[in-house]
Each structure stands twice: as structure tokens, then as C-alpha cells.
Residue frames relative to the residue before (quaternion, step in Angstrom):
aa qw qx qy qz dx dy dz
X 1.0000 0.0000 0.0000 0.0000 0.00 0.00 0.00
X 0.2482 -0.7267 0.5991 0.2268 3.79 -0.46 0.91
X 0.2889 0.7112 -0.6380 -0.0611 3.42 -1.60 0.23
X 0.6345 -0.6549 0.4091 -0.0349 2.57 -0.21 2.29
X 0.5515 0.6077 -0.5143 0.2492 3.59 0.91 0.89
X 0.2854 -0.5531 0.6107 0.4895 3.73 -1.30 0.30
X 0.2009 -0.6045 0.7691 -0.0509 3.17 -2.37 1.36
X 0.3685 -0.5939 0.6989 0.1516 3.26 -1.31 1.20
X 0.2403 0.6893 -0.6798 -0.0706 3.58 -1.29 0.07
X 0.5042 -0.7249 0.4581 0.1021 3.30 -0.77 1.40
X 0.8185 0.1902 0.1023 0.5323 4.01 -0.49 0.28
X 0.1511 0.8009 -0.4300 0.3884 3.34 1.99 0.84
X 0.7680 0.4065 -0.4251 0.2534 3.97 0.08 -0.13
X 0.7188 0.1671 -0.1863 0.6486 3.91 1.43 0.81
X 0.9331 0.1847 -0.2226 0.2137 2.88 -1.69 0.39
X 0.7330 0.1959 0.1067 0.6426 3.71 0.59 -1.42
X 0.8194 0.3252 -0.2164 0.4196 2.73 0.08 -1.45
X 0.4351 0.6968 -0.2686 0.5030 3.72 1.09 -0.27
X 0.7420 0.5195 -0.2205 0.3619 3.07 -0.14 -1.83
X 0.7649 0.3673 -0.1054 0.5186 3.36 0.64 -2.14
X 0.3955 0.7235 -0.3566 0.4393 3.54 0.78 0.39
X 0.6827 0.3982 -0.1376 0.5970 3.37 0.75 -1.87
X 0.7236 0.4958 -0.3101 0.3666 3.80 0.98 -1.29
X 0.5021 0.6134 -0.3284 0.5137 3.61 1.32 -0.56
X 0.7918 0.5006 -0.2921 0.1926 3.11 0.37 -1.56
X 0.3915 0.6422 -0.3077 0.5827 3.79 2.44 -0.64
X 0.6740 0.3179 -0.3902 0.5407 4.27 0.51 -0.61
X 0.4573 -0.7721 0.4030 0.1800 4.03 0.67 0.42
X 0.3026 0.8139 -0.3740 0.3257 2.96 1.61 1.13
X 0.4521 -0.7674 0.3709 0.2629 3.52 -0.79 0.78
X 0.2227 -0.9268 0.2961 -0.0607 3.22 -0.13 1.41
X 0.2386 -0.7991 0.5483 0.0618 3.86 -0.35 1.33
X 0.0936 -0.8775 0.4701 0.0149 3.53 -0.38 0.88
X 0.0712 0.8278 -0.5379 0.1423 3.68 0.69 0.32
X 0.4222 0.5217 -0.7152 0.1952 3.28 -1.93 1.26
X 0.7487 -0.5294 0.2311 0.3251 2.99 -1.47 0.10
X 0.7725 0.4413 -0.2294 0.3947 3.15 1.32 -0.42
X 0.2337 -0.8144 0.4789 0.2299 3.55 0.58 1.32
X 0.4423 0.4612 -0.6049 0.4752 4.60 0.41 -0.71
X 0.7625 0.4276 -0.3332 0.3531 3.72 -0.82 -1.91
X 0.6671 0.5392 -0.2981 0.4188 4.06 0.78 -1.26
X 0.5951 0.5926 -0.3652 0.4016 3.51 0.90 -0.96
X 0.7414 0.3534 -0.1949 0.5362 3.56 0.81 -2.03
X 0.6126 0.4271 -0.5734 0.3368 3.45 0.17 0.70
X 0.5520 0.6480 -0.3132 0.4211 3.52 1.20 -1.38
X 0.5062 0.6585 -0.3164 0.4583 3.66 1.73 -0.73
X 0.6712 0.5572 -0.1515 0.4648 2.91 0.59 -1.97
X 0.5837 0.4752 -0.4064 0.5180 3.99 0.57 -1.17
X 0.7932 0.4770 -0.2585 0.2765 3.31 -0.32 -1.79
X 0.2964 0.6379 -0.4018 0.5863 3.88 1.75 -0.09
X 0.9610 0.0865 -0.0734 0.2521 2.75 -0.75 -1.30
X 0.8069 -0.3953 0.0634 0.4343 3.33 0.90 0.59
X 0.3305 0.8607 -0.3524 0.1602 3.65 1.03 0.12
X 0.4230 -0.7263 0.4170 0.3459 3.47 0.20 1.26
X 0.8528 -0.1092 0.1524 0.4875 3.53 0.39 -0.81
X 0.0577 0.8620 -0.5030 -0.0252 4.17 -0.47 0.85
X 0.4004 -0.6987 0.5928 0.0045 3.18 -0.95 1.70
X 0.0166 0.7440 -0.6555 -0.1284 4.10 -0.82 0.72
X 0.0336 -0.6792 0.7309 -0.0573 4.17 -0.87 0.46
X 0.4413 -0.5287 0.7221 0.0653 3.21 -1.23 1.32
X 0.2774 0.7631 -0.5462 0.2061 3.84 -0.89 0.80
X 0.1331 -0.7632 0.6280 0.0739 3.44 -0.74 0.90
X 0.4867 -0.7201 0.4646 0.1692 3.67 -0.54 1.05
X 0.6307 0.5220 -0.3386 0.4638 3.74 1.03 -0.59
X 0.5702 0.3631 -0.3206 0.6636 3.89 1.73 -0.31
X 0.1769 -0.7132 0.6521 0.1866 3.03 -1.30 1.18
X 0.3547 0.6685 -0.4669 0.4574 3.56 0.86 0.81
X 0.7440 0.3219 -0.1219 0.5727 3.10 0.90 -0.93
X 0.3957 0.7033 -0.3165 0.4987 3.38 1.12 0.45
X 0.7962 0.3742 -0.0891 0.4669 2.74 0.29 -2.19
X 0.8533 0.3852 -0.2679 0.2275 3.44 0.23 -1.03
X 0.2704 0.6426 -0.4181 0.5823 3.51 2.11 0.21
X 0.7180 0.3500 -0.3386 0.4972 3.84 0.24 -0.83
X 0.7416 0.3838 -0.3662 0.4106 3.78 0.45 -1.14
X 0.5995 0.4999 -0.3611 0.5102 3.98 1.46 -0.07
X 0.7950 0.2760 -0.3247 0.4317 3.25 0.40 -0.05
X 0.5793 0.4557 -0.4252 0.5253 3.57 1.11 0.84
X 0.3366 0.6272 -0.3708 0.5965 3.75 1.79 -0.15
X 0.9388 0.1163 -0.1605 0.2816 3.60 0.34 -1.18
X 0.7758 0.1463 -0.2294 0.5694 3.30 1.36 0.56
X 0.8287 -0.4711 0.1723 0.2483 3.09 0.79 0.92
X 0.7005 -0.2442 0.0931 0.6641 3.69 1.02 -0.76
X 0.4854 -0.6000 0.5964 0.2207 3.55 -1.56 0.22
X 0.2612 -0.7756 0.5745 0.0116 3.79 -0.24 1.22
X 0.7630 -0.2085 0.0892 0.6053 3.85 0.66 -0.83
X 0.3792 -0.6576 0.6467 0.0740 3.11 -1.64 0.89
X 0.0870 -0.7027 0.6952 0.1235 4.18 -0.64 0.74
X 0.1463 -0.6466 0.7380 0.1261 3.45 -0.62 0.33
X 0.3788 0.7517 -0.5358 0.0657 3.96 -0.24 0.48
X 0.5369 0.6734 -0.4084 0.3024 3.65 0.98 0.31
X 0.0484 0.8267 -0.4847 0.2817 2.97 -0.79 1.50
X 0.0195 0.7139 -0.6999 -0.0111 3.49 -1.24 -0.32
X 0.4785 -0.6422 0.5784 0.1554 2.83 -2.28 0.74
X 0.1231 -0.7798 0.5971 0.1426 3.09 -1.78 -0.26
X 0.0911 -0.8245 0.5365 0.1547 3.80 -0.38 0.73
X 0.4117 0.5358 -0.6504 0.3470 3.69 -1.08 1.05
X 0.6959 -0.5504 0.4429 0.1286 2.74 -1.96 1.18
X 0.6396 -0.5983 0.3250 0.3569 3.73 -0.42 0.84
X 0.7796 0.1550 -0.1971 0.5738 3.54 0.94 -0.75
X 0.3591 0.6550 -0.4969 0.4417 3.56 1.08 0.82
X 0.6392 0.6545 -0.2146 0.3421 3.23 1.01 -1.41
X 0.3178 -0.8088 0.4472 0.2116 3.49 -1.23 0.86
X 0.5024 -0.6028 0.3721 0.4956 3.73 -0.73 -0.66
X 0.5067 0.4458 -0.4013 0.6193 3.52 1.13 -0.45
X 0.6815 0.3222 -0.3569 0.5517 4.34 -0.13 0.12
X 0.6748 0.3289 -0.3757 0.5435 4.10 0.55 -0.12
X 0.5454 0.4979 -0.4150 0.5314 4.11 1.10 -0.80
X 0.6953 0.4258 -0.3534 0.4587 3.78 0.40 -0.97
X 0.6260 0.6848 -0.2758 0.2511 3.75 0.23 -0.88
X 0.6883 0.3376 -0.0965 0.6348 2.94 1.25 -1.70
X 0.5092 0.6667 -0.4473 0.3100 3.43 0.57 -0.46
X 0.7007 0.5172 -0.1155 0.4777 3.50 1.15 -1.18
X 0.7944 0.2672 -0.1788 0.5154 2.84 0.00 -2.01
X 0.8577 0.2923 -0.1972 0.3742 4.17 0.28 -1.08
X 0.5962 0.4437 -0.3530 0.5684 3.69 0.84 -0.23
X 0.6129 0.5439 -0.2626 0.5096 3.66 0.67 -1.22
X 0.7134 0.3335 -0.2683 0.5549 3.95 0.42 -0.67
X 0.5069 0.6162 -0.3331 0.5024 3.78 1.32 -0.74
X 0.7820 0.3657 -0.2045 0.4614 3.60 0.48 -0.99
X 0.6045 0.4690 -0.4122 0.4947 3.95 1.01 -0.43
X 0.6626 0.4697 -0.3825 0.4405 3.83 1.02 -0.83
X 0.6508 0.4411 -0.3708 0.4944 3.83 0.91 -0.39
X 0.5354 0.6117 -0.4418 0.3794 3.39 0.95 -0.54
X 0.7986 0.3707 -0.1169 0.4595 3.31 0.35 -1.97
X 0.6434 0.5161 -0.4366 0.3594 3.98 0.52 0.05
X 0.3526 0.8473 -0.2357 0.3196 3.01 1.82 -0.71
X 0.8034 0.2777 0.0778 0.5209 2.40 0.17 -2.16
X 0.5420 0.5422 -0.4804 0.4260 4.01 1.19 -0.72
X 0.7882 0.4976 -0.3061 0.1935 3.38 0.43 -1.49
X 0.7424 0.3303 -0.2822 0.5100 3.33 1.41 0.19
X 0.4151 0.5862 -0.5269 0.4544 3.71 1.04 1.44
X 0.6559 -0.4876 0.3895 0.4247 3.42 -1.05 0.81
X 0.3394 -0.6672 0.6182 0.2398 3.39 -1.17 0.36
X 0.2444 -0.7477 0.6158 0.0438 3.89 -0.87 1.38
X 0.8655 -0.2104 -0.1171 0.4392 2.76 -1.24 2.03
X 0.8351 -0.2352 0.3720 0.3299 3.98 -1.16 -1.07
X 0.5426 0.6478 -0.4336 0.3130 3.30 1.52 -1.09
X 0.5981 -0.4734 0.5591 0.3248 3.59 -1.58 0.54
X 0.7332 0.4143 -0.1786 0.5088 4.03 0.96 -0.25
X 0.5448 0.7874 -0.2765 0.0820 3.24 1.13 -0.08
X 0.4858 0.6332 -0.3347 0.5010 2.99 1.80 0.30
X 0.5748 -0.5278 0.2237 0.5840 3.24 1.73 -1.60
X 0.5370 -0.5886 0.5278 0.2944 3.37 -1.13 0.18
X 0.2024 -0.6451 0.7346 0.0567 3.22 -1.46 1.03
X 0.2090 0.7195 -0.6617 0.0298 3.93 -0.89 0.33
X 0.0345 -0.7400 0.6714 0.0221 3.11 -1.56 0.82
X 0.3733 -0.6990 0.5932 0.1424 3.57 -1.02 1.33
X 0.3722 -0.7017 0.6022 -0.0799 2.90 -0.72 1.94
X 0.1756 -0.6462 0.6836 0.2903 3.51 -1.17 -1.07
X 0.5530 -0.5808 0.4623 0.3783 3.60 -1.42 0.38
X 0.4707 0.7499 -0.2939 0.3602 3.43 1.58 0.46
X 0.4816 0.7072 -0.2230 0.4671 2.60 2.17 -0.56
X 0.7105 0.4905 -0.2077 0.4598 3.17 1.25 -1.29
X 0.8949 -0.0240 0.0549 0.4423 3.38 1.21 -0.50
X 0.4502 -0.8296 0.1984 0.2639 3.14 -0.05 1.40
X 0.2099 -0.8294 0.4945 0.1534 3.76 -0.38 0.82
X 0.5595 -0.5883 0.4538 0.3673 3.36 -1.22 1.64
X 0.7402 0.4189 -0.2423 0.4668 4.02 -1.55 0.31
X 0.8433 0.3222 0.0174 0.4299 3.81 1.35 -1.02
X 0.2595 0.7528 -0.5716 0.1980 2.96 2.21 0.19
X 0.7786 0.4003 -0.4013 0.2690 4.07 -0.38 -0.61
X 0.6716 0.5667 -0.2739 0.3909 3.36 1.33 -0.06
X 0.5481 0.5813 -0.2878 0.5280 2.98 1.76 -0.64
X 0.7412 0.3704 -0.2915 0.4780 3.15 0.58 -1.28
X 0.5246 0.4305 -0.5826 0.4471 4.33 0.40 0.59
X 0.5135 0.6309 -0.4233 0.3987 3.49 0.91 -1.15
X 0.7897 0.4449 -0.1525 0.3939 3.35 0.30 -1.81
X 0.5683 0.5916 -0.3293 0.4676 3.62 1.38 -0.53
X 0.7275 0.3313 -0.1949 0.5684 3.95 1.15 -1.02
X 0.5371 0.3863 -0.5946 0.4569 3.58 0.66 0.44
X 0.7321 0.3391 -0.3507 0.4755 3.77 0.23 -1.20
X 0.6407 0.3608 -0.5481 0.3987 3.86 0.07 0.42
X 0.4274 0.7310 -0.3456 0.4043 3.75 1.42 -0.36
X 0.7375 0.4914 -0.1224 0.4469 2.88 1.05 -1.68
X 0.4565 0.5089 -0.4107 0.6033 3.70 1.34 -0.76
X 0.5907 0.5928 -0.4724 0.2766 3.10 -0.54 -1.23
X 0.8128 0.3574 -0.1641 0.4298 3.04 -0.42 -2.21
X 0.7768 0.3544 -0.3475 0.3875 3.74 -0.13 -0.28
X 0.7867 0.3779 -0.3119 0.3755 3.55 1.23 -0.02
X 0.6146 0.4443 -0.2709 0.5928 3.19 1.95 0.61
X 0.2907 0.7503 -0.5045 0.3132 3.61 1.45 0.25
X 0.8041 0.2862 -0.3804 0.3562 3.17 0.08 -0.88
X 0.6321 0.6003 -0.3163 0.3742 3.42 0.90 -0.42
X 0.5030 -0.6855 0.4208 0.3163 3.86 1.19 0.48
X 0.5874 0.4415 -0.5176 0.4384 3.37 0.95 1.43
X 0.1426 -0.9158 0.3437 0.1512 3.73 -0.97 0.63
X 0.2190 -0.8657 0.4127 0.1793 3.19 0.02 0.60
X 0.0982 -0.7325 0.6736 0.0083 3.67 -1.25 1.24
X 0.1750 -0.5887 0.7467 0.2554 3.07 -2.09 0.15
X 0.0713 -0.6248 0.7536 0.1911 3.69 -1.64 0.40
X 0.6347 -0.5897 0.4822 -0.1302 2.61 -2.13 1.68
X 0.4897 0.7000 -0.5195 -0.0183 3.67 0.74 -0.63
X 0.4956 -0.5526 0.5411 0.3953 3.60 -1.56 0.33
X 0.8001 -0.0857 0.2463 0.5403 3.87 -1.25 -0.85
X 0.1488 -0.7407 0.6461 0.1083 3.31 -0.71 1.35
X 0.1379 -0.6589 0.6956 0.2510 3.21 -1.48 -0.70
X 0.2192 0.6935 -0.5490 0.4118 2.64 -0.30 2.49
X 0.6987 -0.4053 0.2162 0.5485 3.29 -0.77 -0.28
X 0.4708 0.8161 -0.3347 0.0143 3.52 0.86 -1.20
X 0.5655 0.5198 -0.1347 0.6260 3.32 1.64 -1.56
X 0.6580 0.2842 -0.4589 0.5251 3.92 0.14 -0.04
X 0.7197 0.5267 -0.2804 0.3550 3.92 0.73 -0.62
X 0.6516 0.4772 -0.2989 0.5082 3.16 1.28 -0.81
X 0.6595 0.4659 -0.3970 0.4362 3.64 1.32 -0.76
X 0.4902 0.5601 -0.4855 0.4585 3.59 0.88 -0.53
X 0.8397 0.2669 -0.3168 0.3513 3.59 -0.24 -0.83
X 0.7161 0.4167 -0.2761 0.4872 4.11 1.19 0.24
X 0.7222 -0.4380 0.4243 0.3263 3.14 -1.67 -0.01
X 0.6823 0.3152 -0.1098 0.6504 3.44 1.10 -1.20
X 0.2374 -0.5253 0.8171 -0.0104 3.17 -2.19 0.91
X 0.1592 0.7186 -0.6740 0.0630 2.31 -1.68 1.10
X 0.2471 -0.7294 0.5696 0.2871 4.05 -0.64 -0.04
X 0.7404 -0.5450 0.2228 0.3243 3.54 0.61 0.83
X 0.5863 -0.5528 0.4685 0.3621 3.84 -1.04 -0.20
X 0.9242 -0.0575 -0.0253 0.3767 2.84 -1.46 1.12
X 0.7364 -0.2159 0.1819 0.6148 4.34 -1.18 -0.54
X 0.3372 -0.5998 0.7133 0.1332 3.09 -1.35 1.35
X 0.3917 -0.7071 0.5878 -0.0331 3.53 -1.69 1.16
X 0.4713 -0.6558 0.4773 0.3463 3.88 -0.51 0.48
X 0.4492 -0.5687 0.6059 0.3281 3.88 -0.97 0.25
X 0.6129 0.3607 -0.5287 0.4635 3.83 1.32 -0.22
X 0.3884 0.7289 -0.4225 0.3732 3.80 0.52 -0.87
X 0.6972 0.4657 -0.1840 0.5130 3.51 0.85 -1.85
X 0.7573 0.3485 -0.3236 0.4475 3.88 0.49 -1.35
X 0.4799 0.5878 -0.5760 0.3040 4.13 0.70 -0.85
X 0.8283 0.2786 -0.3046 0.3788 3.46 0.39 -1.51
X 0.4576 0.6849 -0.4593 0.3324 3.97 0.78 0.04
X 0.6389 0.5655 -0.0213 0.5211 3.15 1.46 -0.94
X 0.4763 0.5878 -0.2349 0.6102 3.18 1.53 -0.36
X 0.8213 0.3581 -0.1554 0.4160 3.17 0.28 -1.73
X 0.5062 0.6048 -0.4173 0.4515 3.63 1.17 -0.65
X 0.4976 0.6613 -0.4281 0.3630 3.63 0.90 -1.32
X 0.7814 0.1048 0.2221 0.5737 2.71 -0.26 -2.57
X 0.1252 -0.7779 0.5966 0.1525 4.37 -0.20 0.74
X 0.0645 -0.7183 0.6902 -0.0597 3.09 -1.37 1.28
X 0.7788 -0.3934 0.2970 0.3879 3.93 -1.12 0.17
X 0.7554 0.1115 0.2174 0.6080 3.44 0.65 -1.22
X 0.2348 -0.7601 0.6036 -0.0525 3.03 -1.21 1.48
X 0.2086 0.8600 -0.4608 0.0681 3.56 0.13 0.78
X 0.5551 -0.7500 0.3470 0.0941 3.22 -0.18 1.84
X 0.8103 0.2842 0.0047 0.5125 3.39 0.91 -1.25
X 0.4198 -0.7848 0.3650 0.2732 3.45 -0.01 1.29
X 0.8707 0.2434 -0.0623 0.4228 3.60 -0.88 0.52
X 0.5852 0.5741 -0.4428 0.3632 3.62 1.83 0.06
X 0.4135 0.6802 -0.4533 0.4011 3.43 0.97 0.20
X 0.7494 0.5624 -0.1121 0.3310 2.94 0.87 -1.26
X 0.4800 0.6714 -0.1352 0.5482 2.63 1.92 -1.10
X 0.6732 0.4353 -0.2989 0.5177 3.90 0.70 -1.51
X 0.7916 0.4151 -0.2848 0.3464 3.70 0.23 -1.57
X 0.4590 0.3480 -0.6384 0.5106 4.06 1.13 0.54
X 0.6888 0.5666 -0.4183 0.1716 3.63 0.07 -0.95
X 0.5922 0.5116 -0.3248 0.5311 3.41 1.83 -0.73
X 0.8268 0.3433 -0.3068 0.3232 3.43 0.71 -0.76
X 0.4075 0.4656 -0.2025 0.7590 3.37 1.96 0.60
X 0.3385 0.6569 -0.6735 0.0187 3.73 0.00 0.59
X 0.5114 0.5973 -0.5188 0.3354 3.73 -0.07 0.27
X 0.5309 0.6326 -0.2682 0.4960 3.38 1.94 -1.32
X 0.7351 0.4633 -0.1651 0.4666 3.75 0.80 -1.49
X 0.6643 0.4982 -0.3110 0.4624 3.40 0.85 -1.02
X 0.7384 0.3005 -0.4237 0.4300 4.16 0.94 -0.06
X 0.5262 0.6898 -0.4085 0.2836 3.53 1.36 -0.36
X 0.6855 0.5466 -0.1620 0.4528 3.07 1.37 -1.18
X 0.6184 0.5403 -0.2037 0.5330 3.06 1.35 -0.75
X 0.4990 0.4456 -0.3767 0.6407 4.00 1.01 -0.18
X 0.6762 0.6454 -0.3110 0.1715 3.21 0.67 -1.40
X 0.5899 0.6348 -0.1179 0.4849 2.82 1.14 -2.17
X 0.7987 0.3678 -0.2427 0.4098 3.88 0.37 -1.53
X 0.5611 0.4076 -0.5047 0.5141 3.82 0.83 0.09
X 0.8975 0.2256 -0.1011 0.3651 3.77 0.02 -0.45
X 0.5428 0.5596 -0.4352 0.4504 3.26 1.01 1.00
X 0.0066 0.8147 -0.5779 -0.0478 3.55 -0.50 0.38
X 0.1888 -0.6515 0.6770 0.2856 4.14 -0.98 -0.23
């Protein structure tokens, strides 16, 4: 199914943000690709223009500047006219123990993953809230989405500072969507479980502990098939992996139940 929209996707030169990129690029949608690393951004913009990408835009952009934010959004409405969806998916981990944890490593975190996703959603409503509004659709102004994590739903031992950004862009997600509904913008969060991306070689680089994540590791396509989905038809929550929701909301309503899984968890697959 083509839809010929122009998509922002933040943090576009690996993993997720990547993946759903190449998968967009087959619905012949004009694509904006923006991180920091313009070499890695290029060989994807490649990779789009394969498979079918009506048009690809590259912008160098660090998400922690909302300057650099802002003017990726005011450039890619300069060149085609309006902004259809926004991914917010740049990010990064971090592994240390809550009271291990510094302030210059919690100031950096949020900077990115929650201010940095803070500044694409102000960006792109901005500019949505004053594009025509196409046909009836509950999106017709545009789509806001930020890639959460199922961390969001629940905090993971080793990841207390990651969870708790995760958990920071779902409940602004959630604002969002109910205070722009009526205005023909929608707002989503996506969920994936254990990717298999860069994330786990980054997060270990920047800690004490290593790790390659929890339990079955998942593709970053796996992650973009259902992103793409949701862009189609937009719903609240994007949850890649069938039945892990389900999976988090016994663990919340059972936290003693979650608090030993994770905890077995953590000790098979952690290491210093």
C-alpha cells in the first residue's frame, strides 16, 4: 500500500530507526532522515532510495538541541510542503544501579531520550497544527509517535534511568493524544521487547556492566513491520511482540511476581 507521506524519523542511521526507514521507503513515502551520524545516514538514504523511496532528505541533528530539532522540521516542510508523521526514536541506554548512578549520566540520558523526544513532539504539532486537515481520518493533520520500550511499562533492575525516560515518553504520549484528538493529530507509543541492534554494545560502552539484553532477542525489522502498520491504521500503543503487554500488566498487578522474574532475569545475563 503506498502512502506517499513525508516522515521524520529521528536517530535514523541504525537499528529502528533505520530498519523502519528501508520499510517506509517500499510505501513510497518521502522520507527525512536525521542523526548525528551523517556516513551511517547516507548508507541508509541508499538503502531507502532501493527500495522505493519517493524522495530522501539526510540532516545531521542532535536531539538534545532543540535548534537542531527545530530546523530539520522547518527543512523538511520548506521541501515538500507538510510533515505527515514524526518518529521520535532516538535514544540510548545506560546500565548502573540507581544509587550507583551519577548526575552528569542522568543530565545526559534525559537530555536525549526525554527532552530530545520532548522537542520533536513540539516541533511536529507546531507545524501539524497549522496544515490542512485530510479527509475524516483521526490523523489527518499528522501523526506523532514515539518509540518507547516495554521498559516503560516497567522498570528494569540495572536500567532504572532508562526505564524511567522510556516511562517519561509514553505518559507524555499519552497527554499528547487526548489533548490533540480533536484537532486531527495522533499520538502513539511503540513498545519493542529485546532488539537486536546496536543498543546493548552502546549501552555497554557507556557502563560498568554488559549485557545483551533479556530473554529472545527480536529483529529491528520485526520492530519497523508493526510501525508501519500503525502509521497505516494509528492506534495508542504499538506492541511489537504479541502478548508482552500482557505479560508487563500481570507483573504490575503482581509486583513481587515481576520483581523475582527480573531479578533471575538480570543474574543469567549480566556480567561486569
Amino acid at each position: 500500500m503506498r502512502m506517499e507521506k513525508t516522515i521524520i524519523i529521528t536517530g535514523a542511521s541504525s537499528g529502528i530507526g533505520a530498519a523502519t526507514a528501508v520499510a517506509l521507503a517500499a510505501t513510497g513515502a518521502n522520507l527525512v532522515l536525521v542523526a548525528r551520524r551523517m556516513e551511517k545516514l547516507q548508507e541508509v538514504a541508499a538503502k531507502c532510495t532501493v527500495a522505493g523511496a519517493k524522495e530522501t532528505l539526510v540532516m545531521h541533528c542532535d536531539v538534545s538541541r532543540r535548534k537542531d530539532v527545530e530546523r530539520c522540521v522547518d527543512e523538511a516542510v520548506a521541501k515538500f510542503g507538510r510533515l505527515d508523521v514524526m518518529l521520535a526514536n532516538a535514544g540510548y541506554g545506560f546500565l548502573a544501579k540507581v544509587h550507583e548512578t551519577t548526575e552528569e549520566q542522568f543530565d545526559e540520558i534525559v537530555a536525549t531520550n526525554v527532552k530530545g523526544t520532548w522537542y520533536a513532539m513540539q516541533a511536529a504539532a507546531r507545524v501539524m497544527l497549522k496544515q490542512e486537515r485530510l479527509g475524516g481520518r483521526k490523523d489527518g493533520r499528522g501523526h506523532i509517535m514515539a518509540v518507547s520500550s516495554a521498559a516503560g511499562k516497567r522498570g528494569l533492575p540495572t536500567s532504572g534511568l532508562y526505564s524511567m525516560t522510556k516511562a517519561a515518553q509514553l505518559l507524555l504520549a499519552q497527554s499528547m493524544r487526548v489533548e490533540l484528538a480533536d484537532e486531527g493529530i495522533y499520538v502513539s507509543t511503540v513498545h519493542p521487547m529485546t532488539t537486536d541492534t546496536e543498543f546493548f554494545d552502546v549501552s555497554s560502552s557507556k557502563s560498568q556492566l554488559k549485557t545483551n539484553g533479556l530473554g529472545r532477542l527480536y529483529s529491528a525489522e520485526s520492530v519497523a513491520k508493526a510501525i508501519v502498520r500503525a502509521i497505516k491504521k494509528p492506534r495508542p500503543e504499538v506492541w511489537p511482540v504479541w502478548g508482552s503487554n500482557l505479560l508487563l500488566s500481570i507483573a504490575s498487578l503482581w509486583p513481587s511476581f515481576g520483581d523475582h522474574a527480573l531479578a533471575q532475569a538480570v543474574r543469567r545475563r549480566m556480567t561486569r
